[in-house]
N, C-alpha and C positions, 0 to 999 in steps of 0.2 A: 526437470531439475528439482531435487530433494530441498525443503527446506530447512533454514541452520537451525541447529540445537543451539537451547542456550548453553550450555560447554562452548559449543562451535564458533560465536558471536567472542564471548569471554575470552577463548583463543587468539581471535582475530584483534580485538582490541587491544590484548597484552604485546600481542608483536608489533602492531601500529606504533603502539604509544611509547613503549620505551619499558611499560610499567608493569610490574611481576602480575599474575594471573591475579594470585590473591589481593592486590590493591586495586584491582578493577574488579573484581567480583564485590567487593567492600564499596565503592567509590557508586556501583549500580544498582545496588541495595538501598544506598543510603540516598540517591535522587528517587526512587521509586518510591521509598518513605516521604520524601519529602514532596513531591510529586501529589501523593493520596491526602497527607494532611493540607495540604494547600486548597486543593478542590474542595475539599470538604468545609475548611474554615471560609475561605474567599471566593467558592462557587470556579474559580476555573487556574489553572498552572499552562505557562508558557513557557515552550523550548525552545527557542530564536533558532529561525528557520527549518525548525521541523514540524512543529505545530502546536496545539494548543489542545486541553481538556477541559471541558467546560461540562459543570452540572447544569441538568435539565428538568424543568415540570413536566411531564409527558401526564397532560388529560386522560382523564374515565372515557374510555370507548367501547363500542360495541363491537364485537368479535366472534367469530366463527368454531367449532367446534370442528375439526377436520372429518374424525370417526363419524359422527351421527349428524354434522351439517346444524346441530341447533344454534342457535343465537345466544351466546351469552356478555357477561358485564363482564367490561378488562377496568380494573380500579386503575384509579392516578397513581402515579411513582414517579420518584425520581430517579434520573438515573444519568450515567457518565460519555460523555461524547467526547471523543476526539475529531480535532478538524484540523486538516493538513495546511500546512504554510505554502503562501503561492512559489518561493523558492522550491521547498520541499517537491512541489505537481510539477515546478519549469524543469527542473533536474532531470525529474524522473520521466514525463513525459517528453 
């Protein structure tokens, strides 16, 4: 089974909700906006029963080179995690 485009999702939403294509195209812009600045300002954004995005310290490690097998440095970053809500896993599994 194909996965949805986002058009296809957009689609599916409009017919659910009631609501013209264009105010959920609008309405899923503007949590994805809201979404990024939140993590960023307050380190993580919560979607009640879907899950949560939490920024992360991910440590300096040591790391492999696939091509030539040498050893190199992986510097520290941060970076963005999603973690599913226990509803979200009982649902779905």
């Amino acid at each position: 089974m194909a996965k949805m485009t986002k058009s296809q999702i957009m689609n599916a939403l409009a017919e659910s909700t009631g609501l013209s294509k264009k105010e959920v195209v609008n309405f899923v812009d503007k949590l994805v906006e809201l979404a990024y600045s939140e993590v960023k300002t307050n380190g993580e954004f919560v979607v009640p029963g879907f899950g949560k995005f939490v920024k992360v310290h991910r440590a300096a490690r040591m790391g492999r080179n696939p091509a030539t097998g040498e050893s190199i440095q992986i510097a520290a970053k941060t970076v963005v995690k999603f973690r599913v809500a226990k509803a979200a896993k009982d649902a779905v599994l």
